[in-house]
N, C-alpha and C positions, 0 to 999 in steps of 0.2 A: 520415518516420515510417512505420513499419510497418502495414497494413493488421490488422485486428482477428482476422481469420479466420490469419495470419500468425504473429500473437502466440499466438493459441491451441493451433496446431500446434506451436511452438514449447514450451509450457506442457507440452502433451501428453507431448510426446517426452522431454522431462527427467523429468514424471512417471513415464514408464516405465522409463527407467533408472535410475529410483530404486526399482524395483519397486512402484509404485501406479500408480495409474488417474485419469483427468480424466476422470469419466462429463459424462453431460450437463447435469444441476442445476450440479455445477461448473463446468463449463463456461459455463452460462448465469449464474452469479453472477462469475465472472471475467471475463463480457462485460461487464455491468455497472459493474463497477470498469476495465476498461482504457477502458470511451467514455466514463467521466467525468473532468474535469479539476478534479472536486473531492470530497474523503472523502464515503464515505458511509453511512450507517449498515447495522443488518440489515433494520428495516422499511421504509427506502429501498430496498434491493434486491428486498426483496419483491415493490414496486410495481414494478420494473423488468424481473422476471421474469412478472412479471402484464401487464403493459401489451407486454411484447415479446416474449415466447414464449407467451404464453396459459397459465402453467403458474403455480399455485397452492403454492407453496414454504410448508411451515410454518416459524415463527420460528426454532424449535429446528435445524431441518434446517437453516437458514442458519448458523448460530451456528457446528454443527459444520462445517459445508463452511468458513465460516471458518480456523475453528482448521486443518483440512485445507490452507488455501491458503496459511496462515502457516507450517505446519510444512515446507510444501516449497518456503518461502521465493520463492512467487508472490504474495504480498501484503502488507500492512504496518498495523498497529494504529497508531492514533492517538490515544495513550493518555487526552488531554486532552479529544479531543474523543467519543471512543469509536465513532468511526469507521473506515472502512477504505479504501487506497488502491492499486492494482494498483502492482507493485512497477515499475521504471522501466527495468529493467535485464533483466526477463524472455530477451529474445532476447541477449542478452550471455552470451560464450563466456569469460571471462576474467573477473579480482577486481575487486572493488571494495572501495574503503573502505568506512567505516561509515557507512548512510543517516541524511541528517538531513531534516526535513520544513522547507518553506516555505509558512506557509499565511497568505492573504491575509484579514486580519480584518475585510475589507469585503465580498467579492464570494467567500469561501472557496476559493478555486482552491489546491490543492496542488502543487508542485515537489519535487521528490525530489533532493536535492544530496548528494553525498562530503563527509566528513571525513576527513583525512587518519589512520591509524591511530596517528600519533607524535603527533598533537594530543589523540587520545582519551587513550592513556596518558598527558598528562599532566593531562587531566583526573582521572585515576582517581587519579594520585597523589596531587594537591592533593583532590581527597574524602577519602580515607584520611588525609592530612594533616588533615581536620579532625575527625577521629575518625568516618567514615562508610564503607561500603562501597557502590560503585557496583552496580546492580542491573543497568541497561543504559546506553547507553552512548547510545541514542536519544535527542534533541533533537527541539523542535520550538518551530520560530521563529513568532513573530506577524511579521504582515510586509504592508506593502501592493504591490499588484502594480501595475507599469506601467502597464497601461490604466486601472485605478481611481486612481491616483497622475495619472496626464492628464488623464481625466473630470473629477477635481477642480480641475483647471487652470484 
């Protein structure tokens, strides 16, 4: 795995070539979300930019640096839980399928997994088959994770 400081420069550089900026609130809420191994909210982040940069982020500020981190496809809503999870694939130079979420309804730890593109369509047809239209395409599994699956051993 990639060092944090690795991922960021990484982040940076696709921001720029997409002609925007990874200032440093971004920056420090995308730290936030790459060292956690589990969703997490804005007023989680908060305390995360408070406790590790000494900087004081209002709600609102985070909301949008969100929306920011989703729109340049560095992070990922978790719609169910309305949290947020750094995207897994950041330093990846090539496609990926369509992310699906794996989150542990014990210990919440999130996994970010591929679905293959010919598996979505035919999700999307069987919707439209049942008189609905697909909005996204995002899944998100409950799921117990190995070490909590052990623990309980």
């Amino acid at each position: 795995m990639k060092s944090v400081a690795a991922v960021i420069h990484h982040a940076e550089e696709h921001c720029k070539a997409n002609g925007s900026r990874l200032t440093e609130k971004r920056k420090h809420v995308l730290t936030g979300l790459i060292k956690s191994d589990k969703a997490l909210s804005a007023y989680e982040l908060i305390d995360f930019c408070k406790n590790e940069f000494g900087e004081t982020i209002p709600a609102m500020s985070v909301y949008r640096i969100l929306v920011f981190l989703q729109d340049e496809k560095l992070v990922h809503k978790l719609n169910l839980a309305n949290k947020f999870v750094a995207c897994a694939h950041i330093t990846c130079d090539h496609a990926h399928g369509v992310p699906q979420f794996l989150i542990c309804n014990q210990c919440h730890k999130v996994s970010e997994i591929n679905i293959e593109k010919s598996t979505i369509e035919t999700l999307k047809n069987s919707v439209q088959a049942a008189g609905f239209h697909l909005v996204t395409p995002q899944i998100e599994l409950n799921c117990v994770c190995e070490t909590c699956l052990s623990a309980a051993a």
